[in-house]
C-alpha positions, -999 to +999 in steps of 0.1 A: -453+585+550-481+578+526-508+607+511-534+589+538-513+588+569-500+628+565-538+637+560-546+619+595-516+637+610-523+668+597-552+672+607-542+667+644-515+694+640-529+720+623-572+716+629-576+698+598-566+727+579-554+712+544-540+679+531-500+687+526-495+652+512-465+637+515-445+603+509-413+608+520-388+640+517-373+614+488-409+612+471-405+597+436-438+594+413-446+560+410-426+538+380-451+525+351-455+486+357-479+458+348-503+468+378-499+508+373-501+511+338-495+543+318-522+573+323-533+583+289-545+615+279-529+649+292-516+650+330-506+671+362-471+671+379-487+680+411-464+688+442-475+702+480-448+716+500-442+735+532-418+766+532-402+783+561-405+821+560-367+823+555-370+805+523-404+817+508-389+844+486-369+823+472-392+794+463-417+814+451-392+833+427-381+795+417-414+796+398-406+818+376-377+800+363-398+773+365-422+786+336-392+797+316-382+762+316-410+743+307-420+771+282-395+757+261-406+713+261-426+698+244-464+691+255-463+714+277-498+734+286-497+761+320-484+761+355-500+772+383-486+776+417-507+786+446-504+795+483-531+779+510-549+805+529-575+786+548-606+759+554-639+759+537-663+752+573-691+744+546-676+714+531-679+697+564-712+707+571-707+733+600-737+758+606-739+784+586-731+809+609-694+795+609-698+796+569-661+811+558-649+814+594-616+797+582-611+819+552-580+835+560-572+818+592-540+802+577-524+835+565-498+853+589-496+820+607-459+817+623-468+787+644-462+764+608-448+770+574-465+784+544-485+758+524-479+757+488-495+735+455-480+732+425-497+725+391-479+719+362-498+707+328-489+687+299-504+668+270-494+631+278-471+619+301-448+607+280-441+647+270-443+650+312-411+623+324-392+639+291-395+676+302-375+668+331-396+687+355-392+659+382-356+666+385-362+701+381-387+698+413-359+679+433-330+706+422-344+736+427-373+732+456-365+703+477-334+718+494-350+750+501-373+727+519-363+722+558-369+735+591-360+769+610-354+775+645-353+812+665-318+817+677-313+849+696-341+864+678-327+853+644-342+824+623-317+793+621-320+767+595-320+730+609-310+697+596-352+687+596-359+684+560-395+690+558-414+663+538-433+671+505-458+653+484-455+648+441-476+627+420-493+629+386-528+634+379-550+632+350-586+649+343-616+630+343-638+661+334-636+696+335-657+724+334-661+762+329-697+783+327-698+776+292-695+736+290-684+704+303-653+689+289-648+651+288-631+649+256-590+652+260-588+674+228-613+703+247-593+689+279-562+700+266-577+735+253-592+740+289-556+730+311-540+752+284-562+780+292-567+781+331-584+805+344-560+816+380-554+847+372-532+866+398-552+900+391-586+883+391-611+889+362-640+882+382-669+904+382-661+908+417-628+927+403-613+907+428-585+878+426-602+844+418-603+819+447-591+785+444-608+755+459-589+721+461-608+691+479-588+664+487-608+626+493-595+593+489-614+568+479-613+523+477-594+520+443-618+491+439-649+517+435-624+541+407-649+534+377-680+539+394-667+571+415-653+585+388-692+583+369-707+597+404-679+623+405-687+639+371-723+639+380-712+664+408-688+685+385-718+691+365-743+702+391-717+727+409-705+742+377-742+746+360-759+755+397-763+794+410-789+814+433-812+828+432-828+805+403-834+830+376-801+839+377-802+875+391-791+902+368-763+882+355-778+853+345-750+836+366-766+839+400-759+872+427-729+871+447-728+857+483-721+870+513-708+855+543-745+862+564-755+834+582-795+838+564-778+845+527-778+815+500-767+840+469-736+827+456-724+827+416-713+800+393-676+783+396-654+802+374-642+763+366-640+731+378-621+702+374-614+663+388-580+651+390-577+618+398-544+603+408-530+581+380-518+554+400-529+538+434-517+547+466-520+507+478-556+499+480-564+537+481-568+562+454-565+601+455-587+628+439-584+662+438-620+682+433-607+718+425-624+746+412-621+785+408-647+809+425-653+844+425-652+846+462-650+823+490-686+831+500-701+823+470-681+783+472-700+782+508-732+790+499-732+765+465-725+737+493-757+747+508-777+744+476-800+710+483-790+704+442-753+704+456-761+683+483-786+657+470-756+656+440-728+652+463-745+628+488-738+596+462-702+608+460-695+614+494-705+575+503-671+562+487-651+587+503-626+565+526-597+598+536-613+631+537-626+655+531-603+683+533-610+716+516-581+742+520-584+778+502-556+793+481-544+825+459-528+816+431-496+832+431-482+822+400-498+814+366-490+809+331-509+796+302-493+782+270-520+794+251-494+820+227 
């Protein structure tokens, strides 16, 4: 099943809730050939899965090992591993009385498995294919990943092997409150240095939200997206209400009031664009830290936000779909 088909069928399952991705439960990232040449620059080993309860505790403490691991190659930069919670309403322009209806609405959810993404970073992708973390991925996750059943009030595993998504990214652009990063030298620094804190830093004193919006677009229109896209990174990470800032200088946090507009900067943002083409297609991931999920709503209904994301939005072919998650795991090579 290819990235665009499982977004379609998600989205019939689950309300559109997020874009678990998958090419087949034997996904493999895509061999280097004339027509998918090398990505330069750093890159993402990105993975989505779906875990049955039975086996969450035990993937998630996979992570761990995971870091140790990878701790210990070459090129490598941070991991990040993060559970989906919920839908931003906002993103697909619902009133705003709906604003952040979906925040939670995936948590406690027994009718499907957990949703999990997993980031992990590297300088080049040379230092990525030579860390092993592929294998890794396919020995240590993938048979945890399949099916349960209730048997006389007890779960059951099954013999349904629940399909998963991989691929490798790279970063157009990035951003924090400070700058926007372009170059891969302060691209580097800034994937070595991500800022998903478990135990958020926020001013909120709250745990950082992530936000991951998944679009496909023509591969055809890559260069000039990718131009339009950074125009977009730049407006949502330099944008806040009220104008003059507030107190902070950053803007005054949102709340989830229908009449409020208040909302912070991002924490960071970041486009990842999918190294190679999925067929004529090509996958982006807009994703972005926040202090709070109200203050991600209201900067979508900032007219600077819009006007900026209206030339963007035009290419968009698959999408959008813009899931929530806590990021459950994080480690920066930064030592």
């Amino acid at each position: 099943m290819q990235r665009r088909d499982f977004l379609s069928f998600t989205a019939l399952i689950s309300g559109g809730m997020v874009l678990s991705a998958c090419s087949t439960s034997n996904a493999a990232v895509p061999a280097v050939n004339a027509s998918q040449p090398k990505p330069k620059g750093a890159v993402t080993y990105y993975t989505e899965i779906r875990v049955s309860d039975p086996q969450k505790a035990a993937v998630v403490g996979k992570i761990d090992e995971l870091i140790a691991t990878m701790s210990k190659k070459k090129g490598y930069l941070s991991i990040s591993f993060k559970q989906m919670t919920g839908e931003s309403t906002m993103v697909k322009n619902y009133p705003n009385n709906l604003k952040g209806v979906l925040d939670r609405g995936f948590m406690n959810n027994n009718k499907v498995p957990n949703f999990y993404s997993l980031f992990v970073r590297f300088d080049s992708y040379d230092n990525m294919v030579a860390s092993g973390v592929q294998t890794w991925f396919k020995n240590n996750i993938v048979p945890s990943l399949f099916a349960y059943k209730m048997e006389n009030g007890k779960p059951v595993k099954t013999s349904i092997a629940l399909d998963y998504y991989e691929g490798v990214f790279v970063t157009a652009a990035a951003g924090d409150r400070n700058h926007i990063y372009i170059k891969q030298a302060d691209i580097v620094n800034f994937l070595r240095n991500q800022a998903d804190e478990v135990h958020g830093k926020g001013l909120s004193n709250r745990p950082l939200v992530t936000v991951e919006n998944h679009v496909m677009i023509k591969n055809r229109d890559l260069a000039v997206f990718g131009k339009k896209a950074v125009k977009l990174l730049e407006t949502a990470q330099e944008t806040f209400m009220p104008l003059d800032g507030g107190t902070t200088g950053i803007g005054t946090p949102g709340t989830m009031d229908a009449d409020n507009d208040n909302y912070r900067k991002a924490v960071t943002t970041e486009i990842l664009q999918n190294a190679f083409a999925d067929g004529d297609l090509r996958a982006y991931i807009l994703h972005g830290t926040w202090e709070s999920v109200a203050d991600h709503e209201n900067s979508h209904i900032d007219h600077r936000f819009q006007e900026a994301l209206a030339p963007v939005g035009g290419y968009v072919v698959v999408g959008p779909v813009e899931p929530f998650y806590d990021t459950i795991k994080q480690h920066n090579n930064n030592a």
